[in-house]
C-alpha positions in Angstrom: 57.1 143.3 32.4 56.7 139.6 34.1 58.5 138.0 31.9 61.8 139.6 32.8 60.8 138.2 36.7 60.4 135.0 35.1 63.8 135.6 33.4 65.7 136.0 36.4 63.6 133.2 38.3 65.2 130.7 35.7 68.4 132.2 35.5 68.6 131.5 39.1 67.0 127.4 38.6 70.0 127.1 35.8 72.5 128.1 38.5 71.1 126.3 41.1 72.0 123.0 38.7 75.5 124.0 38.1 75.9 123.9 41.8 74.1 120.5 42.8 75.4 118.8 39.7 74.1 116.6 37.4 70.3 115.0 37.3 69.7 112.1 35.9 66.6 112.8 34.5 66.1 114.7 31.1 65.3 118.3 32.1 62.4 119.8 31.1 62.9 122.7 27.8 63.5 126.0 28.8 60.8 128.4 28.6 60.2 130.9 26.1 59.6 134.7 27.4 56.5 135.5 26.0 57.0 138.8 23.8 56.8 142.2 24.9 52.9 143.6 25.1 52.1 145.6 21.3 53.2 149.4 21.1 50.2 151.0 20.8 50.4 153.5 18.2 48.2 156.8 17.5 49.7 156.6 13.4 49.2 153.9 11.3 52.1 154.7 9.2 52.4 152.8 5.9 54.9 153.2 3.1 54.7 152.1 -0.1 55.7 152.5 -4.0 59.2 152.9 -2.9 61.7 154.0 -5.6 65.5 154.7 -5.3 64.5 158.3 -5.3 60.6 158.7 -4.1 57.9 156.9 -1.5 54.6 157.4 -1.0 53.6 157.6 2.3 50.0 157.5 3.7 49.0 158.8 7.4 46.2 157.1 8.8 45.5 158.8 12.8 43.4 157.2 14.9 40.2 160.1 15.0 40.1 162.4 12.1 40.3 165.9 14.5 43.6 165.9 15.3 46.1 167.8 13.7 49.3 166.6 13.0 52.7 167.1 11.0 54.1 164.1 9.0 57.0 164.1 6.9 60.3 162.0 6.2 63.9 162.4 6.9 67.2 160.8 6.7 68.0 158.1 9.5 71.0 160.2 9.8 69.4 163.4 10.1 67.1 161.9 12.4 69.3 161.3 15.0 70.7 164.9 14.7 67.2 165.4 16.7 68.3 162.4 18.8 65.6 159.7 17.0 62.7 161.6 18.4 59.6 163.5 16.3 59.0 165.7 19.2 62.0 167.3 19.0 62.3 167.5 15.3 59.0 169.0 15.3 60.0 171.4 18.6 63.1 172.7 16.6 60.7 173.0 13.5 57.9 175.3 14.9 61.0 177.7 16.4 62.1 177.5 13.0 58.9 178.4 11.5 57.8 181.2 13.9 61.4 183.0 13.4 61.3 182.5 9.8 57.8 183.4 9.4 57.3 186.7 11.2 54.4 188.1 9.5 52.4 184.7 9.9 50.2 183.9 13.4 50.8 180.4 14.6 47.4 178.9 13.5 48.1 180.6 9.3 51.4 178.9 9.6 49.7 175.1 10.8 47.1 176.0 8.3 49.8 175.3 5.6 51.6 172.4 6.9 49.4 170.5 9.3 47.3 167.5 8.5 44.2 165.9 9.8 42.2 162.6 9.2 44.0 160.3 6.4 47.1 162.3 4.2 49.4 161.0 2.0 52.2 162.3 -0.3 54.9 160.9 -2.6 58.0 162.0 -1.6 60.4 163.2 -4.2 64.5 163.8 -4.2 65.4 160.8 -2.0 68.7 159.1 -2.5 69.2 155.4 -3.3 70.3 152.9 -0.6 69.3 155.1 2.2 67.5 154.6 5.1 64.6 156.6 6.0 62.2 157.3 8.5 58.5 158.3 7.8 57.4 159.9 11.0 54.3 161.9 12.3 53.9 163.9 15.1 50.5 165.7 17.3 50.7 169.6 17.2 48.6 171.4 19.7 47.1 174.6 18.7 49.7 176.5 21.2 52.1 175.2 19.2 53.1 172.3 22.3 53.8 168.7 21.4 52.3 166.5 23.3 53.3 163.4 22.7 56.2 161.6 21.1 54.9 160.5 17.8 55.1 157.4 15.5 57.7 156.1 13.0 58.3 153.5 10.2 61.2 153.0 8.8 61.9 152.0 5.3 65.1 152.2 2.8 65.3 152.8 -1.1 66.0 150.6 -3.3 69.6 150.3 -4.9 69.6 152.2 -8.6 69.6 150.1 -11.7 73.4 148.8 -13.3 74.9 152.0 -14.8 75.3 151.1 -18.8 78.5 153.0 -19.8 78.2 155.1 -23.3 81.4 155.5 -25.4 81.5 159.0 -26.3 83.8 160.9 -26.1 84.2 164.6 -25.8 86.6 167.4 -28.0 86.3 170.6 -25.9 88.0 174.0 -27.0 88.6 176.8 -24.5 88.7 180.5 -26.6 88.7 184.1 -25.7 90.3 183.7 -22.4 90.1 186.8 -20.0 91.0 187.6 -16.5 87.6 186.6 -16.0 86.3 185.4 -18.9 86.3 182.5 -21.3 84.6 180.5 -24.2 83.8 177.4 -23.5 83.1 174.5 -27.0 82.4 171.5 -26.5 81.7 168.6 -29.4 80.8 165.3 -28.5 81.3 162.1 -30.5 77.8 161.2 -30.6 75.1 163.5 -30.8 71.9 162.0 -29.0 74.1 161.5 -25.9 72.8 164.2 -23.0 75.7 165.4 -21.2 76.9 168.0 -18.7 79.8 170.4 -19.4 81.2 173.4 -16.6 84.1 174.8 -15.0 85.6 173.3 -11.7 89.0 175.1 -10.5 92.2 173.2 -10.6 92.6 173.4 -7.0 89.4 172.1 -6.4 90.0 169.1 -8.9 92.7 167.8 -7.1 91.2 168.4 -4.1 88.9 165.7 -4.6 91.4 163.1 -5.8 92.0 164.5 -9.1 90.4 162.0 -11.2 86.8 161.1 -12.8 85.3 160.3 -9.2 86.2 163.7 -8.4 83.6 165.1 -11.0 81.5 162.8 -10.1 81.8 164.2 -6.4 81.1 167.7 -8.1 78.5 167.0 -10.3 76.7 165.3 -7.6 76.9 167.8 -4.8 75.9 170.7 -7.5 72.8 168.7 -8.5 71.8 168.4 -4.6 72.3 172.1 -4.6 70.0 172.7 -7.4 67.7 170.5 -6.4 67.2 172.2 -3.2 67.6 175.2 -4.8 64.9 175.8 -7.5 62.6 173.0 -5.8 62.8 170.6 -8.8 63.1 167.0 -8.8 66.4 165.2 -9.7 65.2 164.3 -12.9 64.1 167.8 -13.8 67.3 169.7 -12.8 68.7 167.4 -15.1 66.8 167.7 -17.5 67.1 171.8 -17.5 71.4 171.3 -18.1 72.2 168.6 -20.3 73.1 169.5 -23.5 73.4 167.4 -26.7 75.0 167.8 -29.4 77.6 170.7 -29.7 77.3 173.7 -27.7 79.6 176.6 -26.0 79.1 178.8 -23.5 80.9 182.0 -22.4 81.7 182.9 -18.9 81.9 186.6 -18.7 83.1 188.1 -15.6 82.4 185.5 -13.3 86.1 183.9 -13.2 89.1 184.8 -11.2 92.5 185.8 -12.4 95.7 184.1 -12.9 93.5 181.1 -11.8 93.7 177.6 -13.4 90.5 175.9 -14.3 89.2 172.7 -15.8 86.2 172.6 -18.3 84.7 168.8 -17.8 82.2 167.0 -19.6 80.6 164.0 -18.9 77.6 161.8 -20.3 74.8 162.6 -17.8 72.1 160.2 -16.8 68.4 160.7 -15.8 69.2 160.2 -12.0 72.4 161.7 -11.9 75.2 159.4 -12.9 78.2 159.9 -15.4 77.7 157.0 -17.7 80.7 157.9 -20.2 84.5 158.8 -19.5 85.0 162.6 -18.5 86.9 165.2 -20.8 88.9 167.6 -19.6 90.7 170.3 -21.1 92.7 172.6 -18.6 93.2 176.6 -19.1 94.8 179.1 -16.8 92.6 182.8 -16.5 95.3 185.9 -17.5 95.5 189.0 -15.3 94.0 191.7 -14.5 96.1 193.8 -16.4 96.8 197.6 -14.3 94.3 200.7 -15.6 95.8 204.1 -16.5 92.8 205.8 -15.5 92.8 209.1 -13.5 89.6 210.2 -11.4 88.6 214.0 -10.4 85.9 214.1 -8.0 83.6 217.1 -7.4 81.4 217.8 -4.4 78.3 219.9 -4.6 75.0 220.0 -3.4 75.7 219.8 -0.1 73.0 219.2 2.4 71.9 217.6 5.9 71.3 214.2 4.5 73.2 214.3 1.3 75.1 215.8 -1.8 76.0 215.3 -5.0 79.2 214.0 -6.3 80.2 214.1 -9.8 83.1 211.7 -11.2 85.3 212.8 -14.6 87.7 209.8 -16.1 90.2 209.6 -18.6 89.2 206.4 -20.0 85.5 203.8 -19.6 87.8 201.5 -17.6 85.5 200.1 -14.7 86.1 200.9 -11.3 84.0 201.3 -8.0 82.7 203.9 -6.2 81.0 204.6 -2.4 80.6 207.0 0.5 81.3 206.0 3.9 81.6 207.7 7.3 85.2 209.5 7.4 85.6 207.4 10.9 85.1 204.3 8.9 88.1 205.0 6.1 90.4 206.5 7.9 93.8 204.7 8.7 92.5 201.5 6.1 95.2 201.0 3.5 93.7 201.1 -0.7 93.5 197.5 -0.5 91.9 197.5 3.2 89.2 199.8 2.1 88.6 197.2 -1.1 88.5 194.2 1.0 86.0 195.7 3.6 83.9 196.5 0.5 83.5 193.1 -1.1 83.4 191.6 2.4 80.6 194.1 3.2 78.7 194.1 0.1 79.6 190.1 -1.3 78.5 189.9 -5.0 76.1 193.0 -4.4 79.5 195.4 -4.7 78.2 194.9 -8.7 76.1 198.0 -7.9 79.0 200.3 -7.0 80.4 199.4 -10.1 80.5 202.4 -12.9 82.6 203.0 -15.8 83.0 207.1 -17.4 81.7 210.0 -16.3 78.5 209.9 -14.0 77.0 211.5 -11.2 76.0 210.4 -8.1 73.4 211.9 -6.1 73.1 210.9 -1.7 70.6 213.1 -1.0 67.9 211.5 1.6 70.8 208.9 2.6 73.6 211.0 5.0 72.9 211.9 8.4 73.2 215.3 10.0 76.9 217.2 10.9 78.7 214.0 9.8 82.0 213.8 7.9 82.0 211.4 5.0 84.6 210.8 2.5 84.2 209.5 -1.3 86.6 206.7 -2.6 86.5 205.4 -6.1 89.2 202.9 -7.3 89.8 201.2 -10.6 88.0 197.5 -10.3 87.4 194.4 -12.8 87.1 190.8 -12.2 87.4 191.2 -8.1 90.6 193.2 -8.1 92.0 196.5 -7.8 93.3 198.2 -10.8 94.1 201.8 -9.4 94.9 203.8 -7.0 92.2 204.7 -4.7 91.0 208.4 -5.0 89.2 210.1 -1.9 87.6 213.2 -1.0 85.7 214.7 1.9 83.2 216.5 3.0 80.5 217.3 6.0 77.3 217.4 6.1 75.3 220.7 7.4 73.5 220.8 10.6 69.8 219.8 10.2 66.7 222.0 10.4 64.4 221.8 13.4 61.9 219.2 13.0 59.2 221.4 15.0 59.3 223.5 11.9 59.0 221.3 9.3 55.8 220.9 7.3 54.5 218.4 4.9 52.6 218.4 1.7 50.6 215.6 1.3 49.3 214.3 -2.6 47.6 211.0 -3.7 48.7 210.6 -7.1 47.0 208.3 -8.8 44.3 207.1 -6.8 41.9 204.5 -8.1 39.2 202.5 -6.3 42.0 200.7 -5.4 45.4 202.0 -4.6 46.3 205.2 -3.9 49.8 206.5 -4.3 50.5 209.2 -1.4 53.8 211.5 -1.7 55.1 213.5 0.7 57.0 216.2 0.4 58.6 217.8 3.7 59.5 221.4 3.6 63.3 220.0 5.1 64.8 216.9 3.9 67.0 216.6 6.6 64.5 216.0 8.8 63.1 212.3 9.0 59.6 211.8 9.2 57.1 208.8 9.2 54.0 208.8 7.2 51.1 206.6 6.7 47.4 205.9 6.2 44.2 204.6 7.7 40.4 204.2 7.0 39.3 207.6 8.4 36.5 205.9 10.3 39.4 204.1 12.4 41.4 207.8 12.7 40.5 209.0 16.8 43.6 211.2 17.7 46.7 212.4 16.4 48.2 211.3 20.1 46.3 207.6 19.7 47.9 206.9 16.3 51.8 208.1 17.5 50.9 206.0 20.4 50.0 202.9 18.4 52.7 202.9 16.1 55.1 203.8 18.7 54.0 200.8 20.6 54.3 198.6 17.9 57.8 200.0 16.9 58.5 199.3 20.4 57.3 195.2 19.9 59.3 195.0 16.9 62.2 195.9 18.1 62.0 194.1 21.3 61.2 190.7 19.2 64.3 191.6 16.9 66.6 192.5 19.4 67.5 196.1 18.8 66.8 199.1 19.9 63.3 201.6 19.2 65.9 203.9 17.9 67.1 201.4 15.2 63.4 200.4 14.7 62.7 204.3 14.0 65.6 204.7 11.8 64.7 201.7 9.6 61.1 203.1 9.1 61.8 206.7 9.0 61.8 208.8 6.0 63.4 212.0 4.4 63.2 214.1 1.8 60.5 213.5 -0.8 59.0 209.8 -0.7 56.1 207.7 -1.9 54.1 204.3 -1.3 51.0 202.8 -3.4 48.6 201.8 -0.8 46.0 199.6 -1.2 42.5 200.8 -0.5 39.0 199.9 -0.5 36.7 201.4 -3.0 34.4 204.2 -1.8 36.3 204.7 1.8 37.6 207.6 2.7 40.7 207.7 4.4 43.5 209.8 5.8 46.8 210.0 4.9 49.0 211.3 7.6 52.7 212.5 8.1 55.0 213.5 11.3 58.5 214.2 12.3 59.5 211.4 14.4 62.0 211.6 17.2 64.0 208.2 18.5 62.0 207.4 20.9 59.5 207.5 18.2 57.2 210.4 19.7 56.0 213.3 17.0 58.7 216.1 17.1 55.9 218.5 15.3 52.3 218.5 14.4 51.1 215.6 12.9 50.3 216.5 9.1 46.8 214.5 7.5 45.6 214.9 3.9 41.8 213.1 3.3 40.6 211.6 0.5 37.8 209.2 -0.4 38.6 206.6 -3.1 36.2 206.7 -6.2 33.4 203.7 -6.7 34.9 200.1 -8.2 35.9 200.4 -12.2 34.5 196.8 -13.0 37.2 196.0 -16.0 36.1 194.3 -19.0 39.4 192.1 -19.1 37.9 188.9 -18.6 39.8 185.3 -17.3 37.9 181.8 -17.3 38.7 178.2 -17.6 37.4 175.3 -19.8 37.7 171.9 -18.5 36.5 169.2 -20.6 37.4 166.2 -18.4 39.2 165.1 -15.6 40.8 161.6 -14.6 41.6 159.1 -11.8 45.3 160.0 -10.5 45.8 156.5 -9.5 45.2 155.4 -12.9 47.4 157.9 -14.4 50.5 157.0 -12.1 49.6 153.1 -13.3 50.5 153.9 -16.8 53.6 156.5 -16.5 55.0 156.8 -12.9 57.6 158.7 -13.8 55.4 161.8 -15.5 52.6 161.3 -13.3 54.8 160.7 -10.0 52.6 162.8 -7.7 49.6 162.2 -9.0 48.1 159.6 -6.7 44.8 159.5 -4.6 44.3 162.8 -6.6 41.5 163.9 -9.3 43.8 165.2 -11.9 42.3 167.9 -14.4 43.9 169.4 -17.1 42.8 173.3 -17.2 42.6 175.9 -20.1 43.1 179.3 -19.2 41.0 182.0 -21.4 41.3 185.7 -21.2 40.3 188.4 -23.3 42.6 190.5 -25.1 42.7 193.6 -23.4 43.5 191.1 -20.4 47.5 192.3 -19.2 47.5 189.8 -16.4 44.8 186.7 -15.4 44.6 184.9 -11.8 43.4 181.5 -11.9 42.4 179.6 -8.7 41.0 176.5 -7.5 39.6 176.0 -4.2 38.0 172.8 -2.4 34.2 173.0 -1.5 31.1 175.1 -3.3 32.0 178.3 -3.0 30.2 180.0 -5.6 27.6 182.3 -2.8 28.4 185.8 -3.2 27.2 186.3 -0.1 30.0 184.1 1.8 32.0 184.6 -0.5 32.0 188.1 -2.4 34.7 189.2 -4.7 36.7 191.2 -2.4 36.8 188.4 -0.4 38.5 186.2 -3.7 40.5 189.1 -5.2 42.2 188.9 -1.6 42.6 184.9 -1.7 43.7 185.1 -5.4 45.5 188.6 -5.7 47.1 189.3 -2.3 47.3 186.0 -1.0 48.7 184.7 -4.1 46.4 181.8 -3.8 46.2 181.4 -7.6 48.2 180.9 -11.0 48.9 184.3 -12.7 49.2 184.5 -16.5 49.3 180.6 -17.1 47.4 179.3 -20.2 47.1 176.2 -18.7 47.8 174.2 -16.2 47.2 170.4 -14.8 45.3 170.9 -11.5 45.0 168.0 -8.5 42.6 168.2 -6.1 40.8 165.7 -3.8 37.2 163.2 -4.8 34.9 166.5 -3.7 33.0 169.0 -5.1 35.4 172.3 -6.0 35.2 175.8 -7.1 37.2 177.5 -10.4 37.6 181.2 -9.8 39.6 183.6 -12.0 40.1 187.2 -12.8 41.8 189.3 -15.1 43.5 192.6 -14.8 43.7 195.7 -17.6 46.4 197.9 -18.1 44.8 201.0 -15.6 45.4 197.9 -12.9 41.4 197.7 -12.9 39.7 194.1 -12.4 37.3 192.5 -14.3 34.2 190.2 -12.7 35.2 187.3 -11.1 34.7 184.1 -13.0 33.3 181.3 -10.6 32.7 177.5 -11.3 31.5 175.2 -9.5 33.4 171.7 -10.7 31.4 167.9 -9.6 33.9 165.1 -9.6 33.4 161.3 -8.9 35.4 158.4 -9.7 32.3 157.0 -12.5 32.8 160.1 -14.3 36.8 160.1 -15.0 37.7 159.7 -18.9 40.2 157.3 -19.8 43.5 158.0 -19.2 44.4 156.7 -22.9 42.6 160.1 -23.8 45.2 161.9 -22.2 48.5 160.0 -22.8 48.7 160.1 -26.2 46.5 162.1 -27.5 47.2 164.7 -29.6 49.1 167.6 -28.3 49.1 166.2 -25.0 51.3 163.0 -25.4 54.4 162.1 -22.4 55.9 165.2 -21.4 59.5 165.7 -22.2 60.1 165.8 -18.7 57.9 165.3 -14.7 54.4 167.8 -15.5 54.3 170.1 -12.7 51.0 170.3 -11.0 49.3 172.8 -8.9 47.1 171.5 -5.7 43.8 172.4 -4.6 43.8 175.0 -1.9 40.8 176.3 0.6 40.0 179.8 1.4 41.6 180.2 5.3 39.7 182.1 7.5 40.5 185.9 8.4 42.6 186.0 11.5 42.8 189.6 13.5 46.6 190.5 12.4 49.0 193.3 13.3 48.4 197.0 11.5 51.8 197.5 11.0 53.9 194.7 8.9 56.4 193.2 10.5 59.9 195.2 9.8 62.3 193.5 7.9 65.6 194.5 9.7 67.6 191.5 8.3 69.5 192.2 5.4 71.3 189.0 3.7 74.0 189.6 0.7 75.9 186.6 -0.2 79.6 186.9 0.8 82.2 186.5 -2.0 82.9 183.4 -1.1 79.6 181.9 -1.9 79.7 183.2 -5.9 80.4 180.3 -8.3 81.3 179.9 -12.1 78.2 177.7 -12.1 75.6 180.3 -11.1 74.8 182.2 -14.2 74.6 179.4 -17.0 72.8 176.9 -14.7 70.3 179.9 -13.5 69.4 181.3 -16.6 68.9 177.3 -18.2 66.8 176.4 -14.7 64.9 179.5 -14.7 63.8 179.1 -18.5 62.6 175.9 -17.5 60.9 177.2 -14.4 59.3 179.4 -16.9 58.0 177.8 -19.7 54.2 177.8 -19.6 53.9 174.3 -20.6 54.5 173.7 -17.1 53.0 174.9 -14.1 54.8 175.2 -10.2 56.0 172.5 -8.3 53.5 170.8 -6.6 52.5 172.5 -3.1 51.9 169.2 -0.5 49.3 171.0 1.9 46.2 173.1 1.5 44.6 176.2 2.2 41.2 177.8 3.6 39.8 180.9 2.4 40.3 184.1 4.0 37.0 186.4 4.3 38.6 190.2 4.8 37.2 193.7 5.5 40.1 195.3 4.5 42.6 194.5 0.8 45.1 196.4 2.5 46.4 197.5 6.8 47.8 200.2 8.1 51.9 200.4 6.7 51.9 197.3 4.6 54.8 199.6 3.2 56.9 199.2 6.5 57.8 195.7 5.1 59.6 197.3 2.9 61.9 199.0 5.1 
């Protein structure tokens, strides 16, 4: 820049002066640097309609064929990625890919990339906070090749908080080792408040006064928030109460533990506007069981047996077979801990209480010693003795020998449910099915699959042996494959070695699907008008918050009665050719792609100013489909109705709380994808740590909201093209399962 040479020029005048001394003369003004030359920018970036919570922000690039990511984060979080889109966006694609395995790189952009003018309103923002609105260009590779734009912006402070006087009498009954009744009354009924459990230790933690609940309440609400995808003000609105209420806590609270039920007046963005009630209470024991355990082993095989458990009494207890090498030398409480630590709050389905029986056939491996421990077990702890037995499994057949009996029961146009049956269930076997025009070779299709076993294990890090064991089956064993109608296919079963060669013959079973049963469970959609979005969010922000620069059109779903489910879908362009687009083609978009609203009856729909197609279809108890219902829907700015027809009119007045909308997607376009799904090898069970008192009552109230059908799902920001496919279903879609 010249102006810093000019800079240093004058510098050097001013110190030439100090040195000569003194002129006479008045000196001339110093200069001003001219400013530094304009950024030039690829994003026009503009923010608007901030809000403590929301912004609306509106991407502008400068040609409409670049695709680009936009979105907004924290200041804070933002320099976690050291202030720089690229490497946000770097971090984010890794992110994506990994989390995303069954998606190509170009159906992942497809959902979350942008081109030519965007916008979105951006919800759950917190007040006072500085933000930055940022957008970024995405080659198709997946590079980044530049750094991207930003514009910064804060929210605005929240309104004064207006304190209620209400106060709270709350009454703690039928207290357990891990159980209690919770009452709570409050002084004035039309006040919404929030009431739960937060552990003594945790209370004082935090300072032991009402900003400590406050602490809580907030940091739960971000959790939910993020949770169930629901806006501050929903969540909210989903766990106030008013009036009296109670809840009990069964089983989710530890013993000999001391707890504090709160409540507190609860605001519409998340503030305690009245003093907070407490009312402490301390959880009992777990009081010792008497209960004696006899355990019987028969059925012995290869892979399995069958144990059978007597008691003396229904007290609860748990109950698992491990490897003998893995039990021995752990104490009764050692062998406990490593269950809840290996199992978190899944160790609920070892649980049992009386007599049962419990069958592992299909889930041992070969000449291996096991042992069977049951122990008494309620509210997390031990209540008995442990109580072990042993035994070892036989020595399994030889897989060269073993045949397979191959069924399809049912099979409809379709699906096709194929069971196998192997004459030894200790050996383990993979089976599967393809399109018999695409079946060359027994050798090719071990080859292929053994070569993709052989990617996926790479990818995840483990070895084909794992891979194989994952996918593997024994003893008897089923999947309901999708099919095409009219196609005949083979179904085909092998022994499979480690290194994922056949051990035997391979075993095939043919079949040819019957012709398409056209249902007459029928699903359509009336819409009577449609209005401006803008004009919407003029008049009620707050329930039309996402509705700007959108047509919005309130949808109602028909279906006939002998309908059992319905699909509704609307997609942007005319797309009513059945040529382009025939109904395999939108039973894939709709049905498989979940592209589509299932069993709504009805629902507020957004979409862009362009012409857009309605489809739906119904489904009948045999699974059949009816005919597709297509629509082609004309909208223009002239032809919007009022918006006072809509707020206010009957039966369709201000929601009770935000309207969820559903977006407008495309069909995507067919992309040549793996055979085999991508194997899930992750498991994830949530450690014991992570369980909270919270969980069930907040769940169940959420999830009834999430449910109601006066609402429809949260609002999806991007779009979607349609996918043309051949084929509903590719070979082992039932290897995601493993």
């Amino acid at each position: 820049m010249k102006w810093k040479f000019y800079l240093l020029a004058m510098m050097t005048a001013v110190a030439t002066l100090f040195l000569v001394g003194c002129s006479s003369d008045d000196p001339e003004p110093d200069p001003v640097p001219p400013p530094p030359p304009p950024v030039d920018k690829f994003f026009d970036i503009a923010v608007t309609d901030i809000t403590a919570s929301t912004a609306f922000v509106t991407v502008t690039p400068e040609d409409n064929a670049t695709r680009y990511y936009f979105d907004v984060l924290s200041k804070a979080d933002f320099a976690d990625y050291n202030n720089s889109p690229k490497a946000f966006m770097e971090f984010y694609i890794d992110w994506l890919k990994e989390n995303n395995p069954d998606f190509t790189l170009d159906q992942i952009f497809e959902q979350i990339l942008s081109t030519g003018e965007d916008s979105y309103e951006f919800p759950k923002l917190k007040a006072e906070t500085e933000y930055l609105a940022f957008a970024v260009k995405v080659n198709d590779d997946g590079t980044i090749p530049e750094e991207g734009d930003t514009e910064a912006f804060t929210t605005i402070a929240l309104p004064p908080l207006e304190k209620v006087d209400c106060k709270f009498v709350i009454d703690v009954t039928d207290i357990g080792a891990s159980s209690a009744t919770v009452s709570v009354t409050p002084s004035k009924t039309d006040v919404p408040y929030y009431f739960d459990l937060i552990t003594k230790a945790d209370y004082e933690a935090a300072g032991g006064d009402d900003a400590a609940v406050g602490q809580y309440v907030t940091e739960f609400l971000d959790f939910l928030i993020e949770y169930y995808s629901m806006s501050l003000e929903e969540v909210v609105d989903g766990i106030v109460s008013t009036g009296p209420d109670s809840y009990a806590y069964e089983g989710n609270l530890d013993p000999e533990t001391d707890y504090y039920v709160f409540a507190c007046g609860l605001t519409t963005d998340g503030r305690i506007n009245t003093d907070v009630g407490l009312k402490a209470f301390r959880t009992e024991a777990v009081k010792p069981s008497d209960n004696v355990f006899t355990l019987d082993i028969t059925n012995i095989t290869a892979t399995g047996s069958l144990v059978t458990v007597t008691t003396t009494n229904d007290d609860p207890y748990i109950i698992d077979v491990w490897p003998t090498a893995d039990i021995e030398g752990l104490s009764d409480d050692e062998i406990v801990a490593t269950a809840e630590e290996m199992y978190g709050m899944w160790i609920m389905f070892l649980e049992g209480a009386g007599d049962m029986e419990l069958d592992n056939e299909g889930y041992l491996d070969p000449e291996t010693d096991y042992t069977v421990w049951i122990c008494g077990y309620e509210s997390g702890s031990r209540t008995t003795a442990v109580t072990k037995a042993t035994f070892r499994t036989l020595e399994p057949g030889d897989p060269a020998e073993c045949t397979f009996e191959i069924t399809v029961d049912p099979l409809k146009a379709t699906s096709a449910n194929v069971i196998v049956t192997p004459s030894d269930s200790s050996v383990g076997y993979y089976f599967d099915l393809l399109p018999k025009s695409e079946y060359t070779t027994d050798a090719a299709v071990v080859a292929m699959i053994k070569e993709f076993m052989q990617s996926q294990a790479d990818s995840k890090g483990i070895t084909l042996a794992e891979a194989v064991e994952r996918l593997q089956s024994r003893g008897r064993d089923e999947y309901d494959f999708g099919v095409e109608p009219e196609t005949s296919y083979l179904a085909f079963a092998y022994a499979i070695g480690d290194d994922a060669q056949n051990l035997g013959d391979v075993f095939t079973y043919e079949f040819t699907t019957p012709e398409a049963v056209v249902s007459t469970a029928t699903a359509s959609v009336t819409v009577s008008k449609y209005y401006n979005g803008d004009e919407l969010y003029a008049a009620d922000p707050t329930t039309y918050a996402n509705a700007k620069n959108t047509v919005y059109i309130p949808t109602i779903i028909n279906h006939s009665a002998d309908a059992v489910h319905w699909y509704i879908g609307l997609f942007s362009g005319d797309l009513t050719s059945e040529t382009e687009y025939p109904d395999a083609t939108i039973l894939y978009n709709l049905i498989d792609l979940g592209k589509s609203v299932k069993d709504y009856e009805s629902i507020n729909f957004m979409g862009d100013w362009s012409d857009m197609t309605f489809f739906g279809v119904a489904e009948d108890t045999n699974g059949d489909f009816g005919p597709v219902f297509r629509l082609l829907f004309h909208v223009s700015k002239e032809g919007a109705s009022p918006v006072s027809d809509l707020i206010g009119a009957a039966g369709m007045g201000r929601a009770s709380r935000s309207v969820y909308m559903s977006s407008v997607t495309r069909m995507i376009a067919s992309a040549d994808h793996m055979r085999i799904a991508t194997l899930q090898l992750e498991s994830k069970a949530l450690s014991a740590a992570e369980r909270t008192t919270l969980s069930t009552r907040i769940d169940a109230r959420l999830k009834a909201a999430a449910a109601d059908k006066t609402a429809i799902a949260p609002v999806m920001r991007r779009t979607f093209d349609m996918q043309p496919t051949a084929h509903r279903v590719t070979l082992s879609d039932k290897a995601s399962l493993r």
